[in-house]
Each structure stands twice: as structure tokens, then as C-alpha cells.
The first five atom37 places (N, CA, C, CB, O) and aatype in JSON, in Angstrom:
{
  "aatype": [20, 20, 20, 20, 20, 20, 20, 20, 20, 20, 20, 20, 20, 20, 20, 20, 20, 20, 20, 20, 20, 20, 20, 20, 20, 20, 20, 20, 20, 20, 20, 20, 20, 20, 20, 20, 20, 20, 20, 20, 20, 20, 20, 20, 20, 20, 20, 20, 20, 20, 20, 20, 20, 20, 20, 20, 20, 20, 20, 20, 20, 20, 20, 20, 20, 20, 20],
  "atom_mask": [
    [1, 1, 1, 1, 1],
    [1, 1, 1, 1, 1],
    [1, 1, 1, 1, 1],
    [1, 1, 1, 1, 1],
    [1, 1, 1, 1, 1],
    [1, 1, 1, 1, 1],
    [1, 1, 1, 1, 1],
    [1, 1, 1, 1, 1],
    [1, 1, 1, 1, 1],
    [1, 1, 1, 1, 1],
    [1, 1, 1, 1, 1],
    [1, 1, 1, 1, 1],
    [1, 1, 1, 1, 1],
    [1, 1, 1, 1, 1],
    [1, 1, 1, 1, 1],
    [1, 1, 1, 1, 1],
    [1, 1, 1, 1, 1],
    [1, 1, 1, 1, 1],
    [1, 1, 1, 1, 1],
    [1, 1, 1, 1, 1],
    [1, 1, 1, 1, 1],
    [1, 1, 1, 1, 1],
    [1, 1, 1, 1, 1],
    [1, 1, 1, 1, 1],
    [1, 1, 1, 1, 1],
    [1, 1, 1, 1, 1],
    [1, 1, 1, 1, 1],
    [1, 1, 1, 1, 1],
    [1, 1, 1, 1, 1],
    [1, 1, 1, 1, 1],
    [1, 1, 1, 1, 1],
    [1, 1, 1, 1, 1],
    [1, 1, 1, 1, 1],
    [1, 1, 1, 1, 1],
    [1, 1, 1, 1, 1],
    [1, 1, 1, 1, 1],
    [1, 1, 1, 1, 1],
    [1, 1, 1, 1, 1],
    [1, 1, 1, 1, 1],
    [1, 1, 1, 1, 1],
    [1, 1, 1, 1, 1],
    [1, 1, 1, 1, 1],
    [1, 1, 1, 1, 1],
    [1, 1, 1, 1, 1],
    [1, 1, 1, 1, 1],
    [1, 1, 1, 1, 1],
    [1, 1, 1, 1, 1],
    [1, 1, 1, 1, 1],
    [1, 1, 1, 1, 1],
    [1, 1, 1, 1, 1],
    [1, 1, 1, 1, 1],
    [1, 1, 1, 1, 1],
    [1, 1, 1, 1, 1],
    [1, 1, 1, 1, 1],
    [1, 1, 1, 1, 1],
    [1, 1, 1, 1, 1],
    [1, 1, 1, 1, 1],
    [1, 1, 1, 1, 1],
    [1, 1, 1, 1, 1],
    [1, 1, 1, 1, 1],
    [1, 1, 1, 1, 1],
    [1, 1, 1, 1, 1],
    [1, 1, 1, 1, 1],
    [1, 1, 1, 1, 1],
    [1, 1, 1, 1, 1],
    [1, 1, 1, 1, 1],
    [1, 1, 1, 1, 1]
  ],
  "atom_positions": [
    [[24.62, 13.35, -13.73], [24.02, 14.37, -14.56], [22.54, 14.48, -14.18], [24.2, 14.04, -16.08], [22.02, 13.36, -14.06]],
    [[21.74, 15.47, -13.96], [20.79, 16.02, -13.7], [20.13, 16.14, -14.93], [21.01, 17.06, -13.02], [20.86, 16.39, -15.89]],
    [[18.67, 16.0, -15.18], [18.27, 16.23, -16.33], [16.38, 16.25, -15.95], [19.01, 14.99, -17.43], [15.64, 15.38, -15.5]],
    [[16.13, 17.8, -16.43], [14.68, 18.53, -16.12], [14.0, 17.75, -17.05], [14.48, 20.28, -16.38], [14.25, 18.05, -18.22]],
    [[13.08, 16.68, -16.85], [11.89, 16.3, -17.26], [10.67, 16.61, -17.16], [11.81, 15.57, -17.06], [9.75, 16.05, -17.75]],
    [[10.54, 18.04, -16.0], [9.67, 18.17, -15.24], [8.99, 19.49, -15.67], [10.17, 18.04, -13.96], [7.88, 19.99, -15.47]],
    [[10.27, 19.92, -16.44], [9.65, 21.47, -16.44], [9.87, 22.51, -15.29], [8.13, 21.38, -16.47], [9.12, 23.46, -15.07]],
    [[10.83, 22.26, -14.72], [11.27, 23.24, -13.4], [11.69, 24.68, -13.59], [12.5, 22.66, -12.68], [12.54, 25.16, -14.33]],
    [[10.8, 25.29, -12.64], [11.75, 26.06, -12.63], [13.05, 26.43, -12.65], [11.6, 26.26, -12.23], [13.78, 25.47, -12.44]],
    [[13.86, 27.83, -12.89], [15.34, 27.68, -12.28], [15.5, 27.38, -10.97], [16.1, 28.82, -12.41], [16.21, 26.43, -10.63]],
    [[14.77, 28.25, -9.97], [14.84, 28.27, -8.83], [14.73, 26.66, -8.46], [13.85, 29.23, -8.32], [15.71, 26.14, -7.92]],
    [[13.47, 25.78, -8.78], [13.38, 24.89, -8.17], [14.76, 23.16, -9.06], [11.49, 24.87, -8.16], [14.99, 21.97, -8.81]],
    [[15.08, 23.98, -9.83], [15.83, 23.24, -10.44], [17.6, 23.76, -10.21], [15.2, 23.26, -11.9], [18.47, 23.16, -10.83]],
    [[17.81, 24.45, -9.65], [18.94, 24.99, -8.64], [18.91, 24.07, -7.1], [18.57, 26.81, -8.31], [19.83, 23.49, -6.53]],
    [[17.32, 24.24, -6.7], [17.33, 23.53, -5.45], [17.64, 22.16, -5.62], [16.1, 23.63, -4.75], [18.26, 21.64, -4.7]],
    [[17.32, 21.39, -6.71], [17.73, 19.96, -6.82], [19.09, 19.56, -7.24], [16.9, 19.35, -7.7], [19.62, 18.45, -7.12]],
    [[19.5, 20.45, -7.67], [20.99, 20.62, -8.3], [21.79, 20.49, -7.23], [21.33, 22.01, -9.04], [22.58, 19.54, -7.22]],
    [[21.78, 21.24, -6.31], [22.21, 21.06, -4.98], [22.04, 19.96, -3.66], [21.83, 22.02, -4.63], [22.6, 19.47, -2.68]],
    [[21.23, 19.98, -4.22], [20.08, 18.28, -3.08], [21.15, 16.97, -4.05], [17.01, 17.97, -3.85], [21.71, 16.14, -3.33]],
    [[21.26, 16.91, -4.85], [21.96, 15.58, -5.49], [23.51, 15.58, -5.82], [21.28, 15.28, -6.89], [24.2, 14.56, -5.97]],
    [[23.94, 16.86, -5.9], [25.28, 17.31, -6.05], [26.01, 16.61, -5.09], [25.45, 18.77, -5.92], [27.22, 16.49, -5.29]],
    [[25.29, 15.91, -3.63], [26.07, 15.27, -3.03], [25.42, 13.79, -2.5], [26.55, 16.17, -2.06], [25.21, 13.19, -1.44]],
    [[25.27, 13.64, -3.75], [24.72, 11.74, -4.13], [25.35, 11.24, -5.43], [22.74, 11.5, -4.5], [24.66, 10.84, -6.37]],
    [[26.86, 11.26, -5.44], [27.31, 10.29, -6.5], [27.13, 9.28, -6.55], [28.25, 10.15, -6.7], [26.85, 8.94, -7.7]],
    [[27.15, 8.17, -5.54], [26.48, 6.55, -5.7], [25.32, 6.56, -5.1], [27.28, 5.28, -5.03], [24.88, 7.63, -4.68]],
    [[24.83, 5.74, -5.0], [23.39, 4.88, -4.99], [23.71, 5.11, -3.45], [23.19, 2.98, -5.79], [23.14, 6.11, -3.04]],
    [[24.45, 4.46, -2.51], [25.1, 4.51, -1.02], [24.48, 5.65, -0.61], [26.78, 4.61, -0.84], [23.58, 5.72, 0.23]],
    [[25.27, 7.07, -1.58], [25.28, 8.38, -1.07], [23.65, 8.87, -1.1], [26.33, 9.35, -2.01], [23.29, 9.76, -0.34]],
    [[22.77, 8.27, -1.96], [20.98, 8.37, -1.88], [20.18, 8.19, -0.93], [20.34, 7.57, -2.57], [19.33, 8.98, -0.5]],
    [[20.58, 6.47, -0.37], [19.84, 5.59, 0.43], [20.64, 6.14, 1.68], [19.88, 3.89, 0.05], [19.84, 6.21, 2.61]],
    [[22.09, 6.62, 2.12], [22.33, 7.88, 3.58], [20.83, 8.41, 3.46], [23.82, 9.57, 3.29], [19.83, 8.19, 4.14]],
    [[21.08, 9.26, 2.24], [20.42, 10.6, 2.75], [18.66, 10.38, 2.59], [21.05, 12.07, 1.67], [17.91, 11.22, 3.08]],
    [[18.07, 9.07, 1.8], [17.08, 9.08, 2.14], [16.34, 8.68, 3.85], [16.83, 8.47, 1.18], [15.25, 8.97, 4.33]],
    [[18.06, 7.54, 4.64], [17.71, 7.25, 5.78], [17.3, 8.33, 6.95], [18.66, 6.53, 6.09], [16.54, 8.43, 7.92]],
    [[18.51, 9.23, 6.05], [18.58, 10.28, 7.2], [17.22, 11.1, 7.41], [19.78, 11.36, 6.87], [16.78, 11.41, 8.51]],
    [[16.57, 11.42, 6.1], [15.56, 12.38, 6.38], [14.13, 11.55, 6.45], [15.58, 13.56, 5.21], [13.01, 11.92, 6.09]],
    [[14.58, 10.27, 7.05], [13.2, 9.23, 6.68], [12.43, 9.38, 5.67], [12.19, 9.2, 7.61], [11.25, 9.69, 5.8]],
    [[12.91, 9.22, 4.72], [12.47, 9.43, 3.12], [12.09, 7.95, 2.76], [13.85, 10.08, 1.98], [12.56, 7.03, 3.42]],
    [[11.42, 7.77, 1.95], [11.5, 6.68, 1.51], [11.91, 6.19, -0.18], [10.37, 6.33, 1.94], [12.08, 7.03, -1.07]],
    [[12.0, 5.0, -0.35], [12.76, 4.76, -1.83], [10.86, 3.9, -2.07], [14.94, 3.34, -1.9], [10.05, 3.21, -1.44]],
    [[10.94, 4.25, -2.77], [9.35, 4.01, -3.02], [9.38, 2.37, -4.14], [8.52, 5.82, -4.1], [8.41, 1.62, -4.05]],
    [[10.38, 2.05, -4.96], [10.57, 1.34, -5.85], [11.98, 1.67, -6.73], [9.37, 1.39, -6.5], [12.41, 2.63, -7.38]],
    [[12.34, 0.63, -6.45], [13.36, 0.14, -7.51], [13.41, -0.92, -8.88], [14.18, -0.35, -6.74], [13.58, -2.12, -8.67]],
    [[13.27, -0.49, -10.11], [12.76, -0.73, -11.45], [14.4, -1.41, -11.43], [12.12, 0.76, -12.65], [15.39, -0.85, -10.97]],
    [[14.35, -2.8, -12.08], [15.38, -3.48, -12.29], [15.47, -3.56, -14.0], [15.24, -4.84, -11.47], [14.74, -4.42, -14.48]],
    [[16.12, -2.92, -14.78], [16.4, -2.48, -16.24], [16.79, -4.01, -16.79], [17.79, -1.15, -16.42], [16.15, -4.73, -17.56]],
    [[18.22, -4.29, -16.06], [18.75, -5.23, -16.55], [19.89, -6.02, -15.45], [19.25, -4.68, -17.8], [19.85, -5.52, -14.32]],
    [[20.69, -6.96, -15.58], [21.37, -7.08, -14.0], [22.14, -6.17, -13.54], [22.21, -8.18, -13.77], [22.64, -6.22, -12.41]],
    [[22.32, -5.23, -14.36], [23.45, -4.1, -13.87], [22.76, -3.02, -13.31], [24.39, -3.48, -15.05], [22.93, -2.52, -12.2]],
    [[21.61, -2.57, -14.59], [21.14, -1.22, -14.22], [19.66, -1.37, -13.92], [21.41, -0.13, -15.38], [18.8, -1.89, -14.64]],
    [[19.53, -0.76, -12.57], [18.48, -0.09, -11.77], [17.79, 1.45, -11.69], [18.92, -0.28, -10.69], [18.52, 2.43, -11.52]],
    [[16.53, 1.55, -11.79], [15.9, 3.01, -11.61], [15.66, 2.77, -10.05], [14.33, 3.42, -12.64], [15.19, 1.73, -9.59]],
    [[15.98, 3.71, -9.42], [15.63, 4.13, -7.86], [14.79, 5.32, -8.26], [17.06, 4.58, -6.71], [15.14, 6.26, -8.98]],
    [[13.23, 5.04, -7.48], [12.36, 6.2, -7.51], [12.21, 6.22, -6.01], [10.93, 6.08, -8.42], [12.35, 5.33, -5.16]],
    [[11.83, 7.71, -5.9], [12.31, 8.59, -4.49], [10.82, 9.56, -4.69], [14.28, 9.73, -4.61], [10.59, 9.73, -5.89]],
    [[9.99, 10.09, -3.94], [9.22, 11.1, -3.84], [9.68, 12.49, -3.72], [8.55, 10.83, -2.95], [9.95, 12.57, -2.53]],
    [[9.93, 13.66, -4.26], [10.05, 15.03, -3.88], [9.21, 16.14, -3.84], [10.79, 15.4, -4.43], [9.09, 17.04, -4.67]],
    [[8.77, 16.02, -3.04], [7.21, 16.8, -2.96], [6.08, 16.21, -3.51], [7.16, 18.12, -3.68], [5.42, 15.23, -3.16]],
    [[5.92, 17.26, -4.76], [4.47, 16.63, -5.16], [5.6, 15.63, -6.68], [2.71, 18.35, -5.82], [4.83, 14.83, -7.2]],
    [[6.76, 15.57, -7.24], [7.08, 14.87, -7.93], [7.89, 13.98, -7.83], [7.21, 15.3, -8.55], [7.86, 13.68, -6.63]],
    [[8.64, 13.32, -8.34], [9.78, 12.22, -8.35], [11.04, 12.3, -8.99], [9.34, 11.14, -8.88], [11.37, 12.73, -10.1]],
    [[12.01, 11.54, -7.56], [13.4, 12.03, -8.78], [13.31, 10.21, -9.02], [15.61, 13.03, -7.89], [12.62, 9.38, -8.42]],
    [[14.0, 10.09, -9.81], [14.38, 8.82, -10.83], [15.92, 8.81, -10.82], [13.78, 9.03, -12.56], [16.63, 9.36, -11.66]],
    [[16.29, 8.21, -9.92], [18.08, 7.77, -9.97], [18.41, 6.36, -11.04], [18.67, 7.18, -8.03], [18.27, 5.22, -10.59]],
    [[18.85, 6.6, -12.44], [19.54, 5.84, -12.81], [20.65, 5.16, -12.35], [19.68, 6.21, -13.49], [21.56, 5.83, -11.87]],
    [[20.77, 3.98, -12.41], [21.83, 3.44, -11.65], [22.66, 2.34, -11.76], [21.47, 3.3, -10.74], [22.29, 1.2, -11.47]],
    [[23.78, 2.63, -12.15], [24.41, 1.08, -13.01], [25.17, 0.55, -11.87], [25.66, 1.28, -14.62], [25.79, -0.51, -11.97]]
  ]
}
């Protein structure tokens, strides 16, 4: 689930809709951050299960929850 914290536009909140639509696991993130030499900037450890993965997107951040 996708969820605008940001205040996005539609347009720019269509474009992310689509950019993550094909990142169901954590696996499917860290592909596609390898691929575009992206980097994972920090991973916030919640609890032993669940992890925040923060990612840079432009000038903001996506935040992958992650159990």
C-alpha cells in the first residue's frame, strides 16, 4: 500500500504508484535500487521483524515498511 505523506501531486503520485507497483518484497527494492545505482541510505530496525528501508527520490524519500 502506497500512502502520500508528502503532499503529491496526482501526477507525481501516479509516477510512484507505478515505480513501486513492482516492489512487493524488500528483494524486489534492493534489484531495483542495484539496478539504477540507487542507494538504501538507512535501514531503521522497529523491532526483530519489522524494518523501515529509506531510499532517496529526488528531492524526497520513500520509506519501505517492512516485516
Amino acid at each position: 500500500m502506497l500512502t502520500d505523506r508528502a503532499g503529491l501531486t496526482p501526477a507525481e503520485f501516479a509516477e510512484l504508484a507505478g515505480l513501486v507497483a513492482g516492489q512487493p518484497t524488500l528483494a524486489h527494492v534492493v534489484r531495483w535500487c542495484a539496478a539504477r545505482g540507487q542507494p538504501i541510505v538507512d535501514v531503521v530496525t522497529q523491532d526483530e521483524y519489522t524494518h523501515d528501508v529509506v531510499i532517496p527520490w529526488g528531492d524526497r524519500w520513500l520509506v519501505y515498511d517492512t516485516t
